[in-house]
C-alpha positions as CSV (number, residue, x, y, z in Angstrom):
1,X,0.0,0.0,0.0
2,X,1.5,3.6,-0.8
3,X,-0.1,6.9,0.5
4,X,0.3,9.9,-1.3
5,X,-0.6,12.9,0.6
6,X,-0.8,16.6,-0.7
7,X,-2.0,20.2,0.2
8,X,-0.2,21.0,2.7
9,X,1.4,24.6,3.2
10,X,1.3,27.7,5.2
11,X,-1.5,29.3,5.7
12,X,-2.8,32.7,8.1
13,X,-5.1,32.0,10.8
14,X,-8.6,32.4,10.0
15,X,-7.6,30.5,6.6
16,X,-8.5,26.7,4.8
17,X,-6.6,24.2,3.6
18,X,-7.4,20.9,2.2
19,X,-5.4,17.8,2.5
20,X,-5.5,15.0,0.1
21,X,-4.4,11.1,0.7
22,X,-4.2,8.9,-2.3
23,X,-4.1,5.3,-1.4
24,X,-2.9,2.5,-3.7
25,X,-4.4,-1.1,-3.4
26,X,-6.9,-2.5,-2.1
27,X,-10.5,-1.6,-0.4
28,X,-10.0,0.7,3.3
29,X,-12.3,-0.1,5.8
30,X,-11.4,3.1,7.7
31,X,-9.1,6.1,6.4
32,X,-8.0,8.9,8.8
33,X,-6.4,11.9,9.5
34,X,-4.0,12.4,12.3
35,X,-1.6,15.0,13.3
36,X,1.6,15.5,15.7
37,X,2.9,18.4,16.7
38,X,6.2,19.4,18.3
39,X,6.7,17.9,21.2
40,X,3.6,16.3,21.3
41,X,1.9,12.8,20.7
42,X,0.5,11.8,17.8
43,X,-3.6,12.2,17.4
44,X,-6.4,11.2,15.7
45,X,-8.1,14.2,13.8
46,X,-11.0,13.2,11.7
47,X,-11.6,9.3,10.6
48,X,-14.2,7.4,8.1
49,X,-15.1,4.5,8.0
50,X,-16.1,3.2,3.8
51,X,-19.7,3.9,4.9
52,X,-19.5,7.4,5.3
53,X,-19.5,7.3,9.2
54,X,-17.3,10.2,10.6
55,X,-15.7,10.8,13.9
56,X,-13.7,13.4,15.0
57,X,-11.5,15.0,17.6
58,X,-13.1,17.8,19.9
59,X,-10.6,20.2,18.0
60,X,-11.7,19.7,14.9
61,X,-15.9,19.9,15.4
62,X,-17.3,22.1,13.1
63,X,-14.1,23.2,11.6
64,X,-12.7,20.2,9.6
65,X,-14.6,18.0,7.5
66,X,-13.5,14.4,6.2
67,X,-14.4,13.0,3.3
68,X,-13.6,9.9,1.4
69,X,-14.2,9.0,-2.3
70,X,-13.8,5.4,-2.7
71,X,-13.7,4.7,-6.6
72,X,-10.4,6.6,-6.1
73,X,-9.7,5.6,-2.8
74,X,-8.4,9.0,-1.4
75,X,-9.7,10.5,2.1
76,X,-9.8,14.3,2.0
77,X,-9.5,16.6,4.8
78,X,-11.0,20.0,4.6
79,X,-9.7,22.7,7.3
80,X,-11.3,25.8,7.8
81,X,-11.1,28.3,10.5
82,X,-7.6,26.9,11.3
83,X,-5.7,28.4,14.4
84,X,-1.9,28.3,14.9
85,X,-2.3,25.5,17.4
86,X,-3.3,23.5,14.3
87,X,0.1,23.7,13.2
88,X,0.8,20.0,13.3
89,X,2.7,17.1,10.5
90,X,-0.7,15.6,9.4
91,X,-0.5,11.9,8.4
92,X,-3.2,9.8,6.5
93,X,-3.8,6.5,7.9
94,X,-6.1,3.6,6.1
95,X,-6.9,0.2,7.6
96,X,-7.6,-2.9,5.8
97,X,-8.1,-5.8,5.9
98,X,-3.9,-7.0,6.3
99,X,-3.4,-4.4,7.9
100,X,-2.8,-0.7,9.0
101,X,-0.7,2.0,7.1
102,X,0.6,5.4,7.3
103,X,1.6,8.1,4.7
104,X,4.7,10.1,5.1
105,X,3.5,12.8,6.4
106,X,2.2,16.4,5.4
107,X,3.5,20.0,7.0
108,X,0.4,22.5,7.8
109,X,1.8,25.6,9.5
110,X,-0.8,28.2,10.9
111,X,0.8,31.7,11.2
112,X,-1.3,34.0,13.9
């Protein structure tokens, strides 16, 4: 499984940014968004399962929104209203069913 993940970048507070995760192989039962920040433990974010069903952290109600299209099997993360405490290395993560994998990781700096 490889997972390609784009749209990071720096962005003012206030602003949006959408991250993209392009999986190769086969179906995902769940795809997710986490993040880590410096000096800090990696989270979960936003996650779907290939129903639809969303979850998501406390920090991210009503501001992000996670979205999945499975005929291309990429998980989308849409970020509005970001703050500079979302300044974080966002990863993709997808589930199946040999296993769990991670992308490489994508920079989103929030300048205040």
């Amino acid at each position: 499984v490889q997972l390609v993940e784009s749209g990071g970048g720096l962005v003012q507070a206030g602003g949006s940014l959408t991250l993209s995760c392009a999986a190769s192989g086969s179906t995902f039962i769940t795809m997710d968004w986490y993040r880590q920040a410096p000096g800090k433990q990696r989270e979960l974010v936003a996650a779907i399962t290939r129903g639809g069903t969303t979850n998501y952290a406390d920090s991210a109600k009503g501001r992000f929104t996670i979205s999945r299209d499975n005929a291309k099997n990429t998980v989308y993360l849409q970020m509005n209203s970001l703050k500079p405490e979302d300044t974080a290395v966002y990863y993709c993560h997808v589930v199946n069913i040999f296993g769990s994998y991670w992308g490489q990781g994508t920079q989103v700096t929030v300048s205040s």
